[in-house]
TORKOL-784088 format. One record per residue (C-alpha): residue number from 1; x, y, z. Coordinates in nm, 4 decimals, padded with zeros to 6 digits, always signed. Layout:
TORKOL-784088
    nr       east      north         up
   NUM          X          Y          Z
...
***
This chain:
TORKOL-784088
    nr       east      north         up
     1   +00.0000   +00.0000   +00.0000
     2   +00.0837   +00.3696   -00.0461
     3   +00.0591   +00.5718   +00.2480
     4   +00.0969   +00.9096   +00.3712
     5   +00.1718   +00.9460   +00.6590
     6   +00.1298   +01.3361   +00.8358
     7   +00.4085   +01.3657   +01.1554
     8   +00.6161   +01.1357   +01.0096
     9   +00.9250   +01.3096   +01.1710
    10   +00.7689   +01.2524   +01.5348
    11   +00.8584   +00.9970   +01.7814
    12   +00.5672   +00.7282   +01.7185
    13   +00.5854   +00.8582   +01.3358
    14   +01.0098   +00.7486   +01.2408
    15   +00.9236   +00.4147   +01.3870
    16   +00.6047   +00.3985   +01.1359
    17   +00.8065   +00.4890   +00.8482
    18   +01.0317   +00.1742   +00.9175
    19   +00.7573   -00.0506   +01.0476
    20   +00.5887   -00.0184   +00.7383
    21   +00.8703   -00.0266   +00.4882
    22   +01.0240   -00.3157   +00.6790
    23   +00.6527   -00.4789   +00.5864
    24   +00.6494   -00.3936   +00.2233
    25   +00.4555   -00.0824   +00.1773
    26   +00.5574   +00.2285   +00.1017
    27   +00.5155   +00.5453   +00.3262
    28   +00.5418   +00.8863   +00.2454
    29   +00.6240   +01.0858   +00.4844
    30   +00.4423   +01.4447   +00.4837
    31   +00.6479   +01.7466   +00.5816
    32   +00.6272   +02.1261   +00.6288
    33   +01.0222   +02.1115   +00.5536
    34   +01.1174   +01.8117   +00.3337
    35   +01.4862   +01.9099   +00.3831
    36   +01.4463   +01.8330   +00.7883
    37   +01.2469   +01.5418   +00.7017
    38   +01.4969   +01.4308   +00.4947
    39   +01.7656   +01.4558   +00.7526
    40   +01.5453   +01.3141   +01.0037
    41   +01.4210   +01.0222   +00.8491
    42   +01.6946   +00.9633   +00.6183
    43   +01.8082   +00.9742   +00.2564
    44   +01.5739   +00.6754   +00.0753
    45   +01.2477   +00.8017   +00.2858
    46   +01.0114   +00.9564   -00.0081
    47   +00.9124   +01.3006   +00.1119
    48   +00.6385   +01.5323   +00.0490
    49   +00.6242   +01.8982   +00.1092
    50   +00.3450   +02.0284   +00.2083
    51   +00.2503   +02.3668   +00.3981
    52   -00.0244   +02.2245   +00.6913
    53   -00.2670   +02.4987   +00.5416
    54   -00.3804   +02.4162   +00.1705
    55   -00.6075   +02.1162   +00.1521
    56   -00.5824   +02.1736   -00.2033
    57   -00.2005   +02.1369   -00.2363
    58   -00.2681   +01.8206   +00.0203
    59   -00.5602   +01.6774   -00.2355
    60   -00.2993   +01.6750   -00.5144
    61   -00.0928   +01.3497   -00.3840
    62   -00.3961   +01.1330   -00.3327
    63   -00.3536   +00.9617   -00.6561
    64   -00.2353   +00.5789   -00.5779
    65   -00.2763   +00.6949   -00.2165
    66   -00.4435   +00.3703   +00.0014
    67   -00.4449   +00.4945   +00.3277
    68   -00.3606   +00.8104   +00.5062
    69   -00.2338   +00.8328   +00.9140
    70   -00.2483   +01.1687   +01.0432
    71   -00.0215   +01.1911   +01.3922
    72   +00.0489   +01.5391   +01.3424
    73   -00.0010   +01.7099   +01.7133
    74   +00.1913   +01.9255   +01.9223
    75   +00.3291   +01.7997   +02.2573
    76   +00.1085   +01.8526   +02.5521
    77   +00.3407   +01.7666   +02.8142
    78   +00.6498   +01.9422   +02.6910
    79   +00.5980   +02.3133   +02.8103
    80   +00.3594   +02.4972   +03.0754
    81   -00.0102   +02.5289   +02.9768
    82   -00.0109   +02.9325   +02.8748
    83   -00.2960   +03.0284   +02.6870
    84   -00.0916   +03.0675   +02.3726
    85   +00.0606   +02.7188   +02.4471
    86   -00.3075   +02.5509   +02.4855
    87   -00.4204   +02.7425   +02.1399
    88   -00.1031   +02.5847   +01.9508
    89   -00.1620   +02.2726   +02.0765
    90   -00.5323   +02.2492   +01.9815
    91   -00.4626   +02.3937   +01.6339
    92   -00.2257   +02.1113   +01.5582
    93   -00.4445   +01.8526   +01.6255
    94   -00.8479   +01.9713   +01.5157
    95   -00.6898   +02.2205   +01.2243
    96   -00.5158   +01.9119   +01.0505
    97   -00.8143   +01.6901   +01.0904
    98   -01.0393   +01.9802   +00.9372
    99   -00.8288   +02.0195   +00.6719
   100   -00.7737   +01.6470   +00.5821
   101   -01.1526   +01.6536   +00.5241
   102   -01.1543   +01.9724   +00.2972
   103   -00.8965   +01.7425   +00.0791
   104   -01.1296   +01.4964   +00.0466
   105   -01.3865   +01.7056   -00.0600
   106   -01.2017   +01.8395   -00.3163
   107   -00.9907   +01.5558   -00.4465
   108   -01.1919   +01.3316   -00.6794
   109   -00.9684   +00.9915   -00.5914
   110   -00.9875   +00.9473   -00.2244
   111   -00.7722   +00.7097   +00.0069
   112   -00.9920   +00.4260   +00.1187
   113   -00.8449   +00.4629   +00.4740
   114   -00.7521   +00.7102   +00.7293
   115   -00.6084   +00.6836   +01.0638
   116   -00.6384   +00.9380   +01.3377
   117   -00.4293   +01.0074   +01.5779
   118   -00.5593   +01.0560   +01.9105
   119   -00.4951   +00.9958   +02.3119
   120   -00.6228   +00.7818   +02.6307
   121   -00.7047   +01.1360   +02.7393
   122   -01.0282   +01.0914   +02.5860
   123   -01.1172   +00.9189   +02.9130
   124   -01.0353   +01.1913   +03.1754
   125   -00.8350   +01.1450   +03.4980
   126   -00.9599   +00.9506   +03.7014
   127   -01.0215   +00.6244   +03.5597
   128   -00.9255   +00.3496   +03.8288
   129   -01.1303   +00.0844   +03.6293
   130   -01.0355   -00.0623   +03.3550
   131   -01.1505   +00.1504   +03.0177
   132   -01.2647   +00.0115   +02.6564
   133   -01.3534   +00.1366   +02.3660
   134   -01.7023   +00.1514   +02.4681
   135   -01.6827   +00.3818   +02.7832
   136   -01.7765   +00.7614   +02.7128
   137   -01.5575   +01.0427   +02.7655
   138   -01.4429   +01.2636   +03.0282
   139   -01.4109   +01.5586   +03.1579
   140   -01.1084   +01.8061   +03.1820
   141   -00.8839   +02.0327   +02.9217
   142   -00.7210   +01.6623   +02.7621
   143   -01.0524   +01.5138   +02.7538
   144   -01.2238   +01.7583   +02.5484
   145   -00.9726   +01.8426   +02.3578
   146   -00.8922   +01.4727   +02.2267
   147   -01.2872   +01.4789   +02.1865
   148   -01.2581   +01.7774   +01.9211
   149   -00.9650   +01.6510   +01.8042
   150   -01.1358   +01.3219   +01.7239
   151   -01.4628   +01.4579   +01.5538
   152   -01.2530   +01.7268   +01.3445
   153   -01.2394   +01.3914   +01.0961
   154   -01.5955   +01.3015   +01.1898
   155   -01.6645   +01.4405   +00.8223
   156   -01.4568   +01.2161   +00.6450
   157   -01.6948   +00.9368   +00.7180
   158   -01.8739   +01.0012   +00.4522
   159   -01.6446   +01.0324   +00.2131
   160   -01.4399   +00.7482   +00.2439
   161   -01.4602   +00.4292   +00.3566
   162   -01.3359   +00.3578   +00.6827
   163   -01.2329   +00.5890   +00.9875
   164   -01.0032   +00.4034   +01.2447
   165   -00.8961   +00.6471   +01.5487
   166   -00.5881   +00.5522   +01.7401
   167   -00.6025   +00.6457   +02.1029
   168   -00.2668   +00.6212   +02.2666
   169   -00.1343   +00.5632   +02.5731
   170   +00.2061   +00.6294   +02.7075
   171   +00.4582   +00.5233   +02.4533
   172   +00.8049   +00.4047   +02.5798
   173   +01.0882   +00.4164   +02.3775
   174   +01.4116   +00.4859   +02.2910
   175   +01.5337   +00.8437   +02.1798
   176   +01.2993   +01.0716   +02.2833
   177   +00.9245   +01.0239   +02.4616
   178   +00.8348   +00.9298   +02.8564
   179   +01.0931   +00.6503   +02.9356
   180   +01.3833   +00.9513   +02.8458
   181   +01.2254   +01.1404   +03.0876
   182   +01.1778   +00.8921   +03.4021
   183   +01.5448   +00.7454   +03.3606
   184   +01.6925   +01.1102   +03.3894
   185   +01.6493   +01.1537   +03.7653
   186   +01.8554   +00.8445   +03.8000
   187   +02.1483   +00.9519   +03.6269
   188   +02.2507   +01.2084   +03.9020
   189   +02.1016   +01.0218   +04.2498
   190   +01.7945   +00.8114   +04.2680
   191   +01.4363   +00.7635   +04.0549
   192   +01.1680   +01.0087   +04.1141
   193   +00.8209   +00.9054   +04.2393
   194   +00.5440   +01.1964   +04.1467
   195   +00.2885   +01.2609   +04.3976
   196   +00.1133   +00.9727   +04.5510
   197   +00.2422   +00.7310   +04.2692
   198   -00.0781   +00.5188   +04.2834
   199   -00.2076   +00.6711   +03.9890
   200   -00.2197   +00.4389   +03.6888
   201   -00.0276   +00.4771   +03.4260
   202   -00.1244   +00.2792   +03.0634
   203   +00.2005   +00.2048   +02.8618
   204   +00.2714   +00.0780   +02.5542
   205   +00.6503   -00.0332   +02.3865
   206   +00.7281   +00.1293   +02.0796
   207   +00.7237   -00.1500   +01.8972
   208   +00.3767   -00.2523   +01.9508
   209   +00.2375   +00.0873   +01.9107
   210   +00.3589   +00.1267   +01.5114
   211   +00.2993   -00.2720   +01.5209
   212   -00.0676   -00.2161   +01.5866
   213   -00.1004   +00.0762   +01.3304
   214   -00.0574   -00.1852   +01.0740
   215   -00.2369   -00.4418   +01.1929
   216   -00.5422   -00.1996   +01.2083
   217   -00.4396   -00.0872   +00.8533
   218   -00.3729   -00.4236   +00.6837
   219   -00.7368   -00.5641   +00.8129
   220   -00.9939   -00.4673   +00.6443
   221   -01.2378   -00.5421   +00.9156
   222   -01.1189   -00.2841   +01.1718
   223   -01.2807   +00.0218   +01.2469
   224   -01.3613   +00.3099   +01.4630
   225   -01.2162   +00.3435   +01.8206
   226   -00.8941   +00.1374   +01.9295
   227   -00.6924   +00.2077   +02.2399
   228   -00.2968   +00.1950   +02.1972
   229   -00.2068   +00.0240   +02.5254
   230   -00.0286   -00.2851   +02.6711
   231   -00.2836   -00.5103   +02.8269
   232   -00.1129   -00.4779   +03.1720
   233   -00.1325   -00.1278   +03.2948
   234   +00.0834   -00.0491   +03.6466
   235   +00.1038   +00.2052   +03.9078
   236   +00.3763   +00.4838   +03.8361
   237   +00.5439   +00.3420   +04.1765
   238   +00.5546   +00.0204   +04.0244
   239   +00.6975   +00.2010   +03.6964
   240   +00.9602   +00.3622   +03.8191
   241   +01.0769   +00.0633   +04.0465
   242   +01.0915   -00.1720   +03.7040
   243   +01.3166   +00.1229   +03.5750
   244   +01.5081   +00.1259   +03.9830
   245   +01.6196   -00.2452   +03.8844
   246   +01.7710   -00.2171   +03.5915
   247   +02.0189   +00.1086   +03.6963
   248   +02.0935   -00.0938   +04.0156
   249   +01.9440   +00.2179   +04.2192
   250   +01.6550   +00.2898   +04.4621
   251   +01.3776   +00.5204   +04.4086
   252   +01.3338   +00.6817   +04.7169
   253   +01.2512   +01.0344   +04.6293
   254   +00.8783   +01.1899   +04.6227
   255   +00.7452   +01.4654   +04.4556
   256   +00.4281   +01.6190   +04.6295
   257   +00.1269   +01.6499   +04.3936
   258   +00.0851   +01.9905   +04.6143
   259   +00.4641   +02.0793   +04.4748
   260   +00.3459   +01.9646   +04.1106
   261   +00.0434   +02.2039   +04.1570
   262   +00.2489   +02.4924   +04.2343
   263   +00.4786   +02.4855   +03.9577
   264   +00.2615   +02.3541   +03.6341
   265   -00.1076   +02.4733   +03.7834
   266   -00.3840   +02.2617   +03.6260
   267   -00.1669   +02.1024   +03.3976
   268   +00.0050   +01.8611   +03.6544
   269   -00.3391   +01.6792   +03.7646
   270   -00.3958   +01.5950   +03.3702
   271   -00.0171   +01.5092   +03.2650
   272   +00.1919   +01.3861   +03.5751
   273   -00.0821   +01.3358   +03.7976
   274   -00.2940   +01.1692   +03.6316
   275   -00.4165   +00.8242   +03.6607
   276   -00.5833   +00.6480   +03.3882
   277   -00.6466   +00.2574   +03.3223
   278   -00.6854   +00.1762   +02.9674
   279   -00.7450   -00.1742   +02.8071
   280   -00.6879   -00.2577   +02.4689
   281   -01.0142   -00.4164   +02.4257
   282   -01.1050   -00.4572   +02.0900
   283   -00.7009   -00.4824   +01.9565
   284   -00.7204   -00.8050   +02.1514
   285   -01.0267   -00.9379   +02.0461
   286   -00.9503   -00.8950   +01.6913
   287   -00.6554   -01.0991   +01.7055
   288   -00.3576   -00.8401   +01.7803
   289   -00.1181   -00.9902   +01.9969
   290   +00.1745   -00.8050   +02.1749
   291   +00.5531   -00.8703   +02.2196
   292   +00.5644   -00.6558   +02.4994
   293   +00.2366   -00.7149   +02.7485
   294   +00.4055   -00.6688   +03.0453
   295   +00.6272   -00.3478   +03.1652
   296   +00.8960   -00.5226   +03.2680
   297   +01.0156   -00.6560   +02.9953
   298   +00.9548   -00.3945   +02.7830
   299   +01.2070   -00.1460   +03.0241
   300   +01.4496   -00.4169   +02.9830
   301   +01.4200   -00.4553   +02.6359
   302   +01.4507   -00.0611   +02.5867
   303   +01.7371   -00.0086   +02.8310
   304   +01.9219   -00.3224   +02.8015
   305   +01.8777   -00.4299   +02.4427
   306   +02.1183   -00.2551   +02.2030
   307   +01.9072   -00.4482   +01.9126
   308   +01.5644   -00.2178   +02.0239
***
């Protein structure tokens, strides 16, 4: 298949772009700078240029196109919640998704697929029992947001043939994301437990994150809803003691939530603070299976395994 793929340069997106070459199709990866795509993703990856504001420049490359995956999205976590930061990180997300569907509209050969990004934030904070596909959404600045960001493709529905919406958990990986950040604290003294460290945190390895985009893509039967997350969700004190083992150090240290409060305001009870229990309900009952179900192995395999 031919695929575009929008935020190809981001964390989940690089691992895509391999995933699915490794698997015989062939991704496109679409860029506001092809030159820093190219450098990021490397020399053979085909790029597109394309401006994030034309859906008629966007329409023009759907010929041959089978599927499109739109991860384009700012990062909520990575900076303080200013008003100017909230309004960038909300246009990333439902301004992409709005204009995906004006290129539809306009282009008369359509993709038969597209795949939206989205986030276990849909749910809210808190969610101490397990979540599926089926439960409504929450409440908060994440949880409406991901709801807006979600229905900005609502459109498309009836256009093309099938939707499929991607919420994600907390991807772990290597070079970048949430694992880079938690082994930091140990480099200089000891982990770092943040507030109570009951809340529940809903992982997923790299690996099976991109490995479940295709699965989704390559059946033909999948649709809708699908949460991104290992089947085995822990407790962030239980997270950071699997990553205490494997540097040979204790995690003795605690953050107060109060402390978090202070210094991030509203954003720390929906980012750090947050506790949210996620199962991968229908992934599992449509045959998905994952390599890494269980956190443990999954920090080993990303700290300890070169071959990752």
């Amino acid at each position: 298949m031919r695929i575009l793929i929008i935020g190809a340069t981001g964390f989940i997106g690089r691992e895509l772009m391999k995933e699915l070459e490794q698997a015989g199709h062939h991704p496109v990866a679409v860029s506001r700078n092809a030159f820093n795509a190219k450098e990021t993703l490397g020399g053979k990856a085909e790029i597109i240029e394309w401006d994030g504001l034309s859906p008629v420049d966007l329409a023009k490359h759907f010929a041959g196109v089978d599927a499109i995956i739109n991860l384009a999205g700012e990062n909520i976590a990575s900076d303080r919640w200013t008003s100017k930061r909230k309004k960038l990180i909300r246009e990333s997300r439902v301004n992409t998704g709005r204009l995906l569907c004006d290129a539809f509209r306009i282009s008369r050969l359509k993709p038969s697929t597209l795949i939206q990004g989205s986030a276990i934030g849909f749910y809210g904070t808190p969610v101490d029992k397990p979540a599926e596909e089926g439960q409504s959404a929450g409440t908060g600045y994440i949880a409406e947001l991901t709801q807006d960001w979600e229905s900005s493709v609502t459109p498309a529905g009836k256009m093309i043939p099938r939707i499929i919406i991607i919420r994600t958990g907390l991807v772990l990986g290597k070079d970048g994301g949430l694992l880079e950040k938690m082994c930091l604290p140990f480099k200089f003294f000891c982990g770092t437990v943040f507030g109570s460290g009951k809340q529940w945190m809903s992982w997923i390895h790299i690996h099976d994150e991109v490995r479940a985009i295709r699965f989704l893509l390559e059946n033909s039967h999948s649709s809708g809803p699908y949460n991104l997350t290992a089947p085995n969700p822990v407790r962030m004190t239980a997270f950071i003691t699997s990553i205490a083992e494997i540097h040979g150090k204790q995690a003795w240290l605690k953050v107060p939530g109060i402390f978090l409060k202070a210094v991030l305001g509203k954003m720390a009870n929906e980012t750090v603070l947050s506790s949210q229990n996620i199962y991968p309900g229908k992934l599992l009952e449509e045959g998905f299976k994952f390599e890494y179900p269980h956190l443990p192995d999954a920090i080993k395999n990303l700290l300890l395994d070169t071959k990752a």
